[in-house]
N, C-alpha and C positions, 0 to 999 in steps of 0.2 A: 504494500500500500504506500504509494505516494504522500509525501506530506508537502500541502503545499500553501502559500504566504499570495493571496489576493489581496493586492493593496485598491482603494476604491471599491470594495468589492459588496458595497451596498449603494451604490450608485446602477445605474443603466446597464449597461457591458457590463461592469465587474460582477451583481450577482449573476446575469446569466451564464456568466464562467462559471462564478462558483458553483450554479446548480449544475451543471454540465457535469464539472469536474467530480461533483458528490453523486449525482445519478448515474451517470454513463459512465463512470472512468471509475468508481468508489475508491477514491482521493479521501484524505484528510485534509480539510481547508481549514486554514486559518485567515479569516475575515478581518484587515486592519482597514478603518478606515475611522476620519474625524468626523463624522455625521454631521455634515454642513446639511442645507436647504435641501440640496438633490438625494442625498442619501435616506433611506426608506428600510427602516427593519422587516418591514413587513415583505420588502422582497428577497429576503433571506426564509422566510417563514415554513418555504416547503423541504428548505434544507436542514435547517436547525436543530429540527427534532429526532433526525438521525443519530447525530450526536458526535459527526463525521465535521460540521460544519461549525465553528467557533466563530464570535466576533467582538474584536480588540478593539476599541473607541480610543484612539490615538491621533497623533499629529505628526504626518511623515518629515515635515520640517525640524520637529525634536529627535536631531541626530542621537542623541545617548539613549531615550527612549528607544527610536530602532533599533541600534546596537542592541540594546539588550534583547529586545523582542524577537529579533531574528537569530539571535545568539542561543536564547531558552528554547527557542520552537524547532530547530533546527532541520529548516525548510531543503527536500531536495529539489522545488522552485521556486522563484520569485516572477509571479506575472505582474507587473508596475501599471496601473490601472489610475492609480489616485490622481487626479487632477481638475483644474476649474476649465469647462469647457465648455461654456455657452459664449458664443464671440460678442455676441449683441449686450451682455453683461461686461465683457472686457473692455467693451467702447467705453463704457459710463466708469468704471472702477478696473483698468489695469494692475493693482499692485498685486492684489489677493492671487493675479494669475503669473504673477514674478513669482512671486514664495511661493505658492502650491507648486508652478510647472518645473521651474527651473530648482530654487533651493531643494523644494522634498525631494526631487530624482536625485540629486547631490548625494541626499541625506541618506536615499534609500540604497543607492550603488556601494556607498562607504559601507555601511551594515553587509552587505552582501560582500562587497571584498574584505573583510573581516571575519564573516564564517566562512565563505569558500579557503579562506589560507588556509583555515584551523582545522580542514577537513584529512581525512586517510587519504590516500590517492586515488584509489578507484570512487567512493563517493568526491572527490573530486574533480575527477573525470566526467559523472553522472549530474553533476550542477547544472542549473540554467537560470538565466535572470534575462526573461524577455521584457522591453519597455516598447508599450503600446501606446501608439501614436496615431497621427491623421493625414490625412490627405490634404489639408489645408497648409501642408507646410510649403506644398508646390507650386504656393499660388493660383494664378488663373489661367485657363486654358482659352482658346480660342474656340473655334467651329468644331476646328477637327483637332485631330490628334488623342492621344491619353497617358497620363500621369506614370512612369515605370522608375526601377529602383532607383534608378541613373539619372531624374529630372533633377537640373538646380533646386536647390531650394529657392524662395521666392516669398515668403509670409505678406501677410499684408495687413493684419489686424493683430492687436496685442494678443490673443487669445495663439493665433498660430505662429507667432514671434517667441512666442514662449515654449510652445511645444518643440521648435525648430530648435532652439538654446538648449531641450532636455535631448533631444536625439543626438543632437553633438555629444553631448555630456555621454551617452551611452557607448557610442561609437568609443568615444576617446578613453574610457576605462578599461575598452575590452584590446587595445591598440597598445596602451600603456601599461597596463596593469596583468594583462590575460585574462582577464575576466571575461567569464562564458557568457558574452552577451549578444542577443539576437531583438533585435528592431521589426516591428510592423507598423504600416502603415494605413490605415481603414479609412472607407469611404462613409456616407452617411448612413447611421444604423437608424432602424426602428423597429419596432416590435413592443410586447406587453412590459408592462412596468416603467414607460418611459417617463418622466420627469416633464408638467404637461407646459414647458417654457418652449419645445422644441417643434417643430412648425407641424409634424402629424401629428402628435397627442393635442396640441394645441386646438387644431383644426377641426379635430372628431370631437371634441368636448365643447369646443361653440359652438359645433354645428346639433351636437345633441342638444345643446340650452337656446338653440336659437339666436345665436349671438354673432354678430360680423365676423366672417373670415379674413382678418388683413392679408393682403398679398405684397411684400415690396415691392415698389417701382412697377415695373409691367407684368410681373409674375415671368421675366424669361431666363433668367437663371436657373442653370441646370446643375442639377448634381444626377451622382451613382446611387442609388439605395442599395443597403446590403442587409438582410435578416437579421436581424441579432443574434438566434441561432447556432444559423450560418458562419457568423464569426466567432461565436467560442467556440466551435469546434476548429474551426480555421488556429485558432491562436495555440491551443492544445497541440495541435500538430506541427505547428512555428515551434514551440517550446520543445517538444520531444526531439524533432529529426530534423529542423532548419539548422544551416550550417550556420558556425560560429562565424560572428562579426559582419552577416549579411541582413542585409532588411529583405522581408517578403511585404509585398502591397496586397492588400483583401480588400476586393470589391465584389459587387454582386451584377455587374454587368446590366444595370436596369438604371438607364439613364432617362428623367425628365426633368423638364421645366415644373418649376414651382409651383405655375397655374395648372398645368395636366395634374398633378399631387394633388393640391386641392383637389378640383373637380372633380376626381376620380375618389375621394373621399365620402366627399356629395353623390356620388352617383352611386356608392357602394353602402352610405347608410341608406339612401332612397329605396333603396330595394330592400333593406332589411326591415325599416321604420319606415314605411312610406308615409308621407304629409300631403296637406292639399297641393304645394308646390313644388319645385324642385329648391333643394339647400344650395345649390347653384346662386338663388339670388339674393345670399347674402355676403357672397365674396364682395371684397371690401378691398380698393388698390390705396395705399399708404406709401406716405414717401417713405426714399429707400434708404435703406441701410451705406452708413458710412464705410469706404472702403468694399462694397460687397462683389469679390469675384464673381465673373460669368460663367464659370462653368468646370467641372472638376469632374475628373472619368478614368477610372482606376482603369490598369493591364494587370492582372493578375497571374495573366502566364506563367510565369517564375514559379506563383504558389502551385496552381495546378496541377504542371509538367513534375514538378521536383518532388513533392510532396503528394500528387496525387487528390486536392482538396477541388470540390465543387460545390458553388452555391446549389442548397436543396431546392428553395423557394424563388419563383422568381415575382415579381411586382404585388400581379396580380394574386397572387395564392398567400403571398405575407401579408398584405393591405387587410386582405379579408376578415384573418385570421387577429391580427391588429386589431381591427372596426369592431370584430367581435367580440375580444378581450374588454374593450372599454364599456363597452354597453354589460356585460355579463361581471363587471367590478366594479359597479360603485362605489361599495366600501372604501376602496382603496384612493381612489382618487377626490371624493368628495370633498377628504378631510383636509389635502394640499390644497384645492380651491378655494376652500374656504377661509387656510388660516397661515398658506404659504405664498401662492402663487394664484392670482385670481385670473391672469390671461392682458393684463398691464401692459400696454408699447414697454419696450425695453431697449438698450441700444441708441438711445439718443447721446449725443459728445456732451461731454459737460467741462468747466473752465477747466485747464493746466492745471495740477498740484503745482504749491509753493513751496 
């Protein structure tokens, strides 16, 4: 049995690793994470009670805290999850995403190279410390083309300027130090338990209360969607047999514009809740996002050829399954509405820090 250190891993992505890693893989997970805004126990809940799934309420930024943490638990992985990563939030308050993105990876690599020294040699052979990351660090794409291991970096917003500073940092420990480290890059996830600041949960939760769909600028920005799924299992497999000190890119090869997202959200509760009209006519066009690249579209080749990994789900069968989760979990989401995140413009610039 695996024992393995999910940093973030009551956020988004990181429980659905974790429950990956405790369902499919029956891992020993230990759940570190500081239960900011987006972090949710309750999406630990289907793991917890195995007894497989542990969670440490910590601050990766507190380097002697990790040390120790990773030192007592004595992880044969570390999947680095933890970080602040709504870009539209980074617009208004950059700092929280300097110290979460860049210090904690600092903080969390030092703890790692500290128990991998102290390791026998074959469990140190068997190490792995992947830092997951995004596709945002590429910046923007044109018409054509897509994002692969080899693209400049390119950031453009604080949120992905930061992530770009932690991926250096990963690289360069594993360059300078030996540390067994393996980089991925992910395209936009979604699926159940999402955090409803993110434009699907967002979307299906106004559109169930009747509430404006903002769209920025003309809705033509495109992104990839990729399952959630679909990428813990992707990341599992980067972790196990991705070769040291290379990045794999995970995308789920389902490219659209903003406005198709929407509408197709609108057309896929219509059919489930149908109403007198279509939820169509509450899309709502809002000025646009500061800095907001055109268009991002993962190659994943590398992962699939090497590793053999394939999106399960494509648009239309995750969306569904998505739409349906929200409507069949009130509980869960009610209570963020209510008392966390009501669905507030976000991402607007505010003055310079002094």
């Amino acid at each position: 049995m695996k024992r393995i250190i999910v940093t973030g891993g009551a956020g988004f992505i990181g429980s659905a690793l974790a429950r990956h890693l405790v369902i499919n893989e029956g891992a020993d997970v230990l759940v570190v994470d500081k239960m900011t805004y987006a972090a949710n126990r309750a999406n630990l809940a289907q793991v917890e009670h195995t007894g497989r799934c542990r969670l440490k309420i910590a601050d990766i930024c507190d380097q002697e805290q990790m040390a120790a943490i990773v030192g007592a638990y004595k992880p044969d992985r570390i999947f680095h999850l933890a970080a602040e990563s709504h870009v539209d939030r980074s617009i208004s308050g950059p700092r929280d995403f300097i110290e979460t993105n860049v210090i904690g990876t600092y903080s969390m690599l030092e703890a790692a190279r500290a128990h991998w020294s102290s390791l026998r040699s074959d469990a140190k052979d068997d190490f792995r410390f992947l830092h997951v990351s995004t596709d945002e660090v590429y910046g923007s794409l044109g018409t054509e083309g897509l994002f692969h291991e080899a693209t400049p970096y390119d950031p453009s917003s604080p949120y992905s300027a930061s992530k770009a500073a932690s991926d250096h940092l990963a690289h360069a420990w594993h360059r300078t130090y030996g540390l067994p480290v393996v980089v991925s890059n992910c395209s936009n996830n979604y699926g159940p338990y999402h955090f409803p600041e993110k434009l699907i949960p967002l979307v299906i939760l106004n559109a169930l209360e009747g509430k404006p769909l903002p769209v920025y600028g003309t809705g033509a920005n495109v992104r990839d969607w990729l399952y959630v799924d679909d990428h813990a299992r992707a990341l599992s497999m980067i972790a196990t047999r991705g070769r040291l000190g290379e990045t794999y890119n995970v995308g789920g090869r389902n490219e659209r514009t903003n406005l198709q997202v929407v509408e197709a959200i609108c057309d896929t509760l219509d059919a489930i809740l149908p109403i007198n009209t279509s939820r169509r006519e509450l899309i709502t066009f809002v000025a646009d996002r500061p800095g907001h690249d055109q268009r991002y579209a993962i190659d994943a080749t590398k992962l699939e050829t090497e590793l053999g990994w394939k999106a399960e789900e494509n648009f239309e069968t995750g969306l569904s399954k998505t739409v349906q989760w929200y409507i069949d979990n009130p509980d869960w989401w009610r209570p963020l509405r209510k008392s966390v995140y009501s669905g507030e413009r976000l991402g607007l610039a505010v003055p310079a820090a002094r």
